[in-house]
C-alpha positions in Angstrom: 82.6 106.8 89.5 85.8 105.2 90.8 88.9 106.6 90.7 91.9 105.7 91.3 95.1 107.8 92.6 96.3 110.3 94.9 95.2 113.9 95.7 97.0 116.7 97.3 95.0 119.7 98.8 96.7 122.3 96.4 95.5 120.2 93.3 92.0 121.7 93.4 90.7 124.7 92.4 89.0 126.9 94.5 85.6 125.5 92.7 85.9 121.8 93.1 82.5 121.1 93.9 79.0 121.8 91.5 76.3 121.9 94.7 74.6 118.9 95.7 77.7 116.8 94.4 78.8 113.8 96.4 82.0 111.3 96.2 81.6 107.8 98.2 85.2 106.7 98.7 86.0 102.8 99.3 89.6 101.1 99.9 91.0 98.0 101.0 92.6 97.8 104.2 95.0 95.5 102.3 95.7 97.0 99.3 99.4 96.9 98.5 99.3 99.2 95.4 97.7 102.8 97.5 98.0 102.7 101.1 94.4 102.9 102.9 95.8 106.0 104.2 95.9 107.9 100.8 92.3 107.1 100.3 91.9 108.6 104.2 93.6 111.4 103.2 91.5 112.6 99.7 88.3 112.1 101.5 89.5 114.9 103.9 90.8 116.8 101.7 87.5 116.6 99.6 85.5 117.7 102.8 88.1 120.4 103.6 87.1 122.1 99.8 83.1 121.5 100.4 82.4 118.5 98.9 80.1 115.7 100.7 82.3 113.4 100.5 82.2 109.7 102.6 84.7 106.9 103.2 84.5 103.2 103.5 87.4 100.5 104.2 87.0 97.1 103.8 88.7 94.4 103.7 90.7 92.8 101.1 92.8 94.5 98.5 92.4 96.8 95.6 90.6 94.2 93.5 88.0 93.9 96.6 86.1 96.7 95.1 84.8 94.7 92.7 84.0 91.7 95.2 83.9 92.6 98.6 81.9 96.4 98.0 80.2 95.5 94.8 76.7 95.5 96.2 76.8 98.3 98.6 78.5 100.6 95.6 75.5 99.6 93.2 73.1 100.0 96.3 74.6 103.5 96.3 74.0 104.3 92.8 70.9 103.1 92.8 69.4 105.1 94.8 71.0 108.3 93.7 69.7 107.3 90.2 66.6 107.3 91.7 66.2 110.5 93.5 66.9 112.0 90.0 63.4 110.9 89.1 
């Protein structure tokens, strides 16, 4: 699920993670609302506290999410909803 924001290491608990949970981070190199760097910056701190966590920049701003990366984000859910099976 997308979220929007920023992080800071010491925000987390020391149980940020349920095992076998993953976060797929995506931002716009161009997005004038969050700097590309903050969503740089949570992904580490996500790994840093355990989580499998990967990022992808794109271009286009923060409204490219829903242009530019919708298939590869419904690509990725997809086949997470289908490993469930």
């Amino acid at each position: 699920v997308p979220v929007s924001g920023q992080l800071e290491y010491d925000w987390l608990g020391d149980e940020t993670s349920r095992p076998g949970a993953e976060d797929h981070a995506y931002h716009g190199r161009n997005d004038n609302l969050v700097p590309v760097s903050g969503g740089r910056s949570a992904t580490n701190i996500l790994q840093a506290k355990g989580v499998s966590a990967s990022f992808t920049e794109f271009d286009g701003g923060q409204l490219g999410l829903f242009t530019n990366m919708k298939m590869d984000i419904t690509r990725v859910l997809e086949e997470k909803i289908r490993s469930m099976d």
